[in-house]
C-alpha positions as CSV (number, residue, x, y, z in Angstrom):
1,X,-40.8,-124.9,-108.6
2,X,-43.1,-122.6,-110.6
3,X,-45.8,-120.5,-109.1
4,X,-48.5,-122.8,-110.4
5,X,-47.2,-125.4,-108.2
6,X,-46.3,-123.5,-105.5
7,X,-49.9,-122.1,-105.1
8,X,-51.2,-126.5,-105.6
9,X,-48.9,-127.0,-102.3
10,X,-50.0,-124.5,-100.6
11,X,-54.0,-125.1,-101.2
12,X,-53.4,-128.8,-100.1
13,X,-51.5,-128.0,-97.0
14,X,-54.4,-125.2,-96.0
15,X,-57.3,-128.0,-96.8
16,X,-55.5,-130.5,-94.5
17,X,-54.7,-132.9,-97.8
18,X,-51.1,-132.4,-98.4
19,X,-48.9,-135.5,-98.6
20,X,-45.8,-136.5,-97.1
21,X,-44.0,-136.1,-100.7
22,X,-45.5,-132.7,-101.4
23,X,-44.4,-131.7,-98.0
24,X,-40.9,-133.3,-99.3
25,X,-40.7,-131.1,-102.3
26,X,-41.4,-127.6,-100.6
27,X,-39.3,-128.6,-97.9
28,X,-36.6,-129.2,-100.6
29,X,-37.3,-126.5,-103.2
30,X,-37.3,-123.5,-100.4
31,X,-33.6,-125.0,-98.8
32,X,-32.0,-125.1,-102.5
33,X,-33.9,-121.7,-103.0
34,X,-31.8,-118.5,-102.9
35,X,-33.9,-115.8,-100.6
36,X,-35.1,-113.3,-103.0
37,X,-36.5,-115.5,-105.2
38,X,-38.1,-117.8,-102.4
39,X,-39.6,-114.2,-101.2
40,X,-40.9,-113.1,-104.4
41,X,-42.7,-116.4,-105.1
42,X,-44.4,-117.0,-101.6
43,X,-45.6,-112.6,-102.1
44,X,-47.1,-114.1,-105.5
45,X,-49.1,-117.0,-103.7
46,X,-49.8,-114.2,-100.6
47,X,-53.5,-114.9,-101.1
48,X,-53.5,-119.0,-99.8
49,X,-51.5,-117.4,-97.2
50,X,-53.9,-115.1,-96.3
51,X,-56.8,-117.4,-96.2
52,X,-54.8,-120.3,-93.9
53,X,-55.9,-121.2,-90.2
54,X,-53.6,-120.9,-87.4
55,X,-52.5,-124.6,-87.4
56,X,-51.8,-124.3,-90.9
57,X,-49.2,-121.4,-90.6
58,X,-47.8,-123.1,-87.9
59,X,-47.3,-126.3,-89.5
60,X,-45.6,-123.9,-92.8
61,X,-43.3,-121.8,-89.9
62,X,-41.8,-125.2,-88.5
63,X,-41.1,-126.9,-91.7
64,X,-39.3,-124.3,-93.4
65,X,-37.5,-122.7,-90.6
66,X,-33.8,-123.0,-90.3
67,X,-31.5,-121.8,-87.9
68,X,-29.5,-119.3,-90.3
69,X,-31.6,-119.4,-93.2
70,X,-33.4,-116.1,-92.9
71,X,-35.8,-116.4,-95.9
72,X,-39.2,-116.4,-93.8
73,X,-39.7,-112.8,-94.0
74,X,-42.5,-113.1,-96.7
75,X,-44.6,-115.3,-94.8
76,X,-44.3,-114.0,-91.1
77,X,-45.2,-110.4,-92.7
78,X,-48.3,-111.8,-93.7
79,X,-49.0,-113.6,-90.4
80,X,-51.5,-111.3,-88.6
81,X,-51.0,-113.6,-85.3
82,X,-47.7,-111.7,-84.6
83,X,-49.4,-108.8,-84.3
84,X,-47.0,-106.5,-86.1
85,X,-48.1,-103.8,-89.0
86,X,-45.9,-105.2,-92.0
87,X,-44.5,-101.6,-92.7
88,X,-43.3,-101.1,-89.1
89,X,-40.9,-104.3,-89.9
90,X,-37.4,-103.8,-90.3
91,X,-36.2,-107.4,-90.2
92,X,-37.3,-110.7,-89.4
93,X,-34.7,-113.6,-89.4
94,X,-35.0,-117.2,-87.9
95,X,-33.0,-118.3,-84.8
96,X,-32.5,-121.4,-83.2
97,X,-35.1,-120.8,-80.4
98,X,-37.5,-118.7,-82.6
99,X,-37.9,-115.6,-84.4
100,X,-36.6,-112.4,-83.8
101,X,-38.1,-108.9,-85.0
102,X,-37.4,-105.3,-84.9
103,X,-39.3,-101.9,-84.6
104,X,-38.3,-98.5,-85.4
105,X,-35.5,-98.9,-82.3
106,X,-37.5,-100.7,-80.5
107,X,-36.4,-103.9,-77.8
108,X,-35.8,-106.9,-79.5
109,X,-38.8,-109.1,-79.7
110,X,-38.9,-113.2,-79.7
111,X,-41.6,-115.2,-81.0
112,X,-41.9,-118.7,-79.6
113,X,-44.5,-120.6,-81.6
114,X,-45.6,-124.6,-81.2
115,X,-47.7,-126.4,-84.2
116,X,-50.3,-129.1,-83.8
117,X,-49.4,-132.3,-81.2
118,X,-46.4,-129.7,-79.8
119,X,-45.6,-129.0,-76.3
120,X,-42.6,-126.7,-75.7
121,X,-40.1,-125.8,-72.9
122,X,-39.2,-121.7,-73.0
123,X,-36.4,-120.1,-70.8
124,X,-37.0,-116.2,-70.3
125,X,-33.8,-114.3,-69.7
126,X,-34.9,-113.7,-66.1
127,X,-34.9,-117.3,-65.3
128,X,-38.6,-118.1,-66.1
129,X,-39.8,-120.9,-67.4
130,X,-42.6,-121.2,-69.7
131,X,-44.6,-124.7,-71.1
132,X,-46.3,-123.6,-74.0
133,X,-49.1,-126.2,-75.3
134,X,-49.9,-127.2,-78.7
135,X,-50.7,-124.2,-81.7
136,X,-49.6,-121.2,-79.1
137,X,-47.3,-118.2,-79.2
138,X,-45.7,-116.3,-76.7
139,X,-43.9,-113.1,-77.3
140,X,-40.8,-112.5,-75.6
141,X,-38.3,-108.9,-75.4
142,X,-34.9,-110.7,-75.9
143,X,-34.0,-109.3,-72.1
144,X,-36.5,-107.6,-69.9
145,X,-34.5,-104.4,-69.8
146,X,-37.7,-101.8,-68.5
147,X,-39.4,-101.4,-64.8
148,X,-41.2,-104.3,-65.9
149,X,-41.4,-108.0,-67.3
150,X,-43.9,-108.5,-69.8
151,X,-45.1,-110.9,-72.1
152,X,-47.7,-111.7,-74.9
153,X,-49.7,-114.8,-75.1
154,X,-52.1,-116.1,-77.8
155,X,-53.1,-119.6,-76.6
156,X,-52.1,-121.9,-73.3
157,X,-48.9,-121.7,-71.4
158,X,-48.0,-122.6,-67.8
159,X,-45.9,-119.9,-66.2
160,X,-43.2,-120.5,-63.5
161,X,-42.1,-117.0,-62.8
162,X,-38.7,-115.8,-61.1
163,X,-39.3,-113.9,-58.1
164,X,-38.2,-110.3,-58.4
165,X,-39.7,-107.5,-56.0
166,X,-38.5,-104.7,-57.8
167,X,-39.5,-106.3,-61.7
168,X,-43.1,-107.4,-61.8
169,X,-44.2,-109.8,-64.4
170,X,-47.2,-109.6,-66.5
171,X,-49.2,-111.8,-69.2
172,X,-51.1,-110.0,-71.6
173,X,-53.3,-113.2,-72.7
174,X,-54.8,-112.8,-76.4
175,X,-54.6,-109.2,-76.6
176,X,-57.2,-108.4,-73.4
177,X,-56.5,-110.4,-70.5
178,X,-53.9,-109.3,-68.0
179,X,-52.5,-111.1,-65.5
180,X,-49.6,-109.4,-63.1
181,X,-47.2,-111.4,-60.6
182,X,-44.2,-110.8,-58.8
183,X,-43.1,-114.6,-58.4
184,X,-45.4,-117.5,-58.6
185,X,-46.6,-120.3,-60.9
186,X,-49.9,-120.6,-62.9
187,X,-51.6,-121.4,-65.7
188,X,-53.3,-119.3,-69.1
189,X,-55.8,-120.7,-71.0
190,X,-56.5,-117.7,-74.0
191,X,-57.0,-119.9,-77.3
192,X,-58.8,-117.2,-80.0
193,X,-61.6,-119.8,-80.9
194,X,-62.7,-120.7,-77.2
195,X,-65.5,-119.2,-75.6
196,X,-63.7,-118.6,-72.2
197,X,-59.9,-117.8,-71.1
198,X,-58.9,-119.1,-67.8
199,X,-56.0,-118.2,-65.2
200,X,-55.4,-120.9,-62.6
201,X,-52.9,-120.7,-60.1
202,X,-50.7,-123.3,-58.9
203,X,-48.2,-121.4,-56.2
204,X,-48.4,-117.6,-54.8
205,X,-50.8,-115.0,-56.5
206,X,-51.7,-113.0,-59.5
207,X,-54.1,-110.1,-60.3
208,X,-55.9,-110.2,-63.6
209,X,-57.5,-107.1,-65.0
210,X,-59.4,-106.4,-68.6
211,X,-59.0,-102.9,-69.5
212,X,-60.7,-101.1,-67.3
213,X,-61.8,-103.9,-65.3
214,X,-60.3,-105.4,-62.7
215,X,-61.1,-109.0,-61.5
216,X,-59.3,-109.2,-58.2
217,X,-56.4,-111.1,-56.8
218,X,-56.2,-115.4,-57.3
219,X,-54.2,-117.1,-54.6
220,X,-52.5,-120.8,-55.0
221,X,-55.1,-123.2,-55.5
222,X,-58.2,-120.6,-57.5
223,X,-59.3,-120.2,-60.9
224,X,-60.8,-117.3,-62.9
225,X,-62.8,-117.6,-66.4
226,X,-63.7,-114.9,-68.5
227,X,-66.3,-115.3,-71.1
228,X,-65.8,-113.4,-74.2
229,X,-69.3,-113.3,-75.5
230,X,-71.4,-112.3,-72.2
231,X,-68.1,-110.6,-70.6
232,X,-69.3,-112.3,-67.3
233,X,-66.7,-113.9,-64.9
234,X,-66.4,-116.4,-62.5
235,X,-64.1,-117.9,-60.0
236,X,-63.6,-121.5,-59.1
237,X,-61.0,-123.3,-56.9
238,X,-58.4,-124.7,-59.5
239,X,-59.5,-128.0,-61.5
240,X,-56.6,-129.2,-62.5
241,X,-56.6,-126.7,-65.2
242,X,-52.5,-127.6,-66.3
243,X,-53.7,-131.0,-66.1
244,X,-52.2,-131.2,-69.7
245,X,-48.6,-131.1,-68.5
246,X,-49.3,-134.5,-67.2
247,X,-50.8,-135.5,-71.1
248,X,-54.2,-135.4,-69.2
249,X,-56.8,-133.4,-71.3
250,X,-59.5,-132.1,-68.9
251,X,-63.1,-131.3,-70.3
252,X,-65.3,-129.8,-68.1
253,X,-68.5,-128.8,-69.7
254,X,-66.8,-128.0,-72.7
255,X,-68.8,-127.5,-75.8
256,X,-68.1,-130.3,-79.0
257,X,-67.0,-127.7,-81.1
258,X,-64.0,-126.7,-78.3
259,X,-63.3,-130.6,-77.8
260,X,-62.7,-130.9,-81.4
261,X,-60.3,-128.0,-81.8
262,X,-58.7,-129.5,-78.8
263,X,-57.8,-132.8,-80.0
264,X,-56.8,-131.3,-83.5
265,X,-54.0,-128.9,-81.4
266,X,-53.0,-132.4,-79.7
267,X,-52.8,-134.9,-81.9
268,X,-52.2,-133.0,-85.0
269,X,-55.3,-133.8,-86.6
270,X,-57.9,-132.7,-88.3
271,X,-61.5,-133.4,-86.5
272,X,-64.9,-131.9,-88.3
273,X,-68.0,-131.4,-87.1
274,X,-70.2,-132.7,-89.9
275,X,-73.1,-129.9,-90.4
276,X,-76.2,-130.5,-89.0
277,X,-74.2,-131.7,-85.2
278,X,-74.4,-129.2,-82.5
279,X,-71.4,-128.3,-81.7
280,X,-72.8,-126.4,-77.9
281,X,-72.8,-130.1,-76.9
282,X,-71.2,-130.3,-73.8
283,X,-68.3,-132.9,-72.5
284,X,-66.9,-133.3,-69.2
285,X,-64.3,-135.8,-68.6
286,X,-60.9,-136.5,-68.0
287,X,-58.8,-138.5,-70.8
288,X,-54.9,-139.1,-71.1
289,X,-53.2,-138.4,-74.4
290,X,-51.7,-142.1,-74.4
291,X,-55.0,-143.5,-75.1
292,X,-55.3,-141.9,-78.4
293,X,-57.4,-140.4,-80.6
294,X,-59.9,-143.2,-81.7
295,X,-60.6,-144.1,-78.1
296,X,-61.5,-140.6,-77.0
297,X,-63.8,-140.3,-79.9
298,X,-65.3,-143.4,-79.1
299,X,-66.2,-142.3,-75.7
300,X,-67.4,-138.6,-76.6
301,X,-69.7,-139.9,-79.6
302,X,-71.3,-142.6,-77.5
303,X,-72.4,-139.8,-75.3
304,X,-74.3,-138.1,-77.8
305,X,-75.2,-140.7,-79.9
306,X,-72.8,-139.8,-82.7
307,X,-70.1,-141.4,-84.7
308,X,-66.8,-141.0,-86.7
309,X,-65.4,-141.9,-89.5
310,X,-62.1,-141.2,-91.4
311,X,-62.9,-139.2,-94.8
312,X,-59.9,-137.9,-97.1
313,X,-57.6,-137.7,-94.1
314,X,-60.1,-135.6,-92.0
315,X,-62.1,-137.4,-88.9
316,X,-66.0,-136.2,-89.5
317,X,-68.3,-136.6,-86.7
318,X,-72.0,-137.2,-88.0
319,X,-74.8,-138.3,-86.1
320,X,-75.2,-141.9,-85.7
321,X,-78.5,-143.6,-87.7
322,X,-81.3,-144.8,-85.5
């Protein structure tokens, strides 16, 4: 494969218009290709890379990742979402159960990542168990080692934590939101494109700070949201917000725009608001991932008085004609 090519995949696969044979024929070309090379050509094409959504990067990471093939180094160097300066990284490799880095010396760091329609169980070395939901990441040391347990989240897990007075356990949710525990279960909400991040706690308690904030203690059964534009907070008893473990997806006063990214992260679609639809419209409701995509549309756009339709493998939502 040349780079001409290469850079045709690539553009499809960030526009959401790749095929099943294209995917095929990377999938192919990058297990026959030897490292270097496969390094060198993705560096070349670095600026598609650059310019691909989360989703999309996901969807790359999965196909091409093998256990013992380490020839991601290109790509995940160019991944911002990891959070790690590309000089600072000394090696990157692929492992069974994710990817592994290292810094200067530094602990041993695990990324766990799920793509679009994903849901994935993580065991921590401490006996935690995490359920990450669809297009999330959670950042891992390879053993908690310090005089404390932490962790980094970018998008939605559910958290049942291993009790340990003397090792406390902390979530630091899309680089601002902190949430500490000794031992107890709850869920994060802390997707980059939503409006609010929410902590919900199923059993025990946790604190959650911002900075130099500090938002007080939740006990089994409450629920804190943050929003990230007016910084205000507020606290709720707990709405089923890990409903989604069930396959239940929850909307309660969601806006249109954070329904739609929501069904794209379950059902591994790709739903657009066509311009001209507000997308602060809000939806409340609770639908189960069994009943599919149509059917959910169907109910949302006859609240609004919109439609769908299927365009070029996207799902548009345009206002229905009076």
């Amino acid at each position: 494969m040349n780079k001409d090519q290469l850079h045709s995949i690539l553009e499809k696969i960030r526009e959401g218009n790749s095929t099943k044979e294209e995917w095929d024929l990377l999938v192919q070309w990058y297990e026959a290709a030897i490292e270097a090379d496969a390094d060198e050509l993705f560096n070349e094409v670095g600026d598609i890379i650059d310019k691909m959504d989360v989703s999309s990067l996901k969807e790359l990471e999965m196909q091409l990742s093998e256990p013992g093939k380490p020839k991601m180094t290109a790509i995940l160097n160019r991944w911002r979402l990891v959070g790690i300066a590309a000089a600072a990284v000394v090696l990157i490799f692929s492992t069974i159960a994710g990817f592994r880095y290292f810094r200067n010396g530094e602990p041993v760091m695990m990324v766990y990542s799920t793509g679009k329609g994903e849901i994935r169980q993580i065991h921590l070395p401490d006996g935690s168990e995490v359920t990450l939901n669809a297009v999330s990441m959670l950042t891992v040391p390879e053993s908690f080692e310090s005089e404390e347990r932490k962790v980094l989240l970018k998008g939605e897990a559910f958290f049942s934590v291993a009790k340990s007075e003397n090792l406390p356990f902390s979530v630091m949710a899309d680089d601002s939101l902190l949430v500490k525990v000794l031992g107890t279960s709850f869920n994060i909400s802390a997707y980059g494109s939503n409006m609010e991040m929410e902590v919900a706690v199923s059993t025990g308690k946790v604190t959650v700070s911002k900075a130099d904030r500090h938002f007080g203690v939740l006990t089994a059964g409450q629920q804190l949201a943050y929003n990230k534009t007016s910084r205000l907070f507020s606290r709720t008893s707990d709405r089923n917000a890990a409903a989604w473990l069930q396959g239940i997806v929850a909307f309660r006063g969601n806006t249109l725009q954070e329904v739609v990214e929501t069904l794209n992260r379950m059902y591994g679609k790709q739903v657009l608001l066509q311009p001209g639809v507000n997308g602060a419209l809000q939806v409340t409701g609770n639908f189960r991932e069994e009943q599919g995509i149509d059917n959910i549309l169907q109910m949302i756009c006859s609240l609004h008085h919109l439609e769908y339709t299927y365009k070029n493998n996207q799902i548009v939502i345009g206002r229905k004609p009076f």
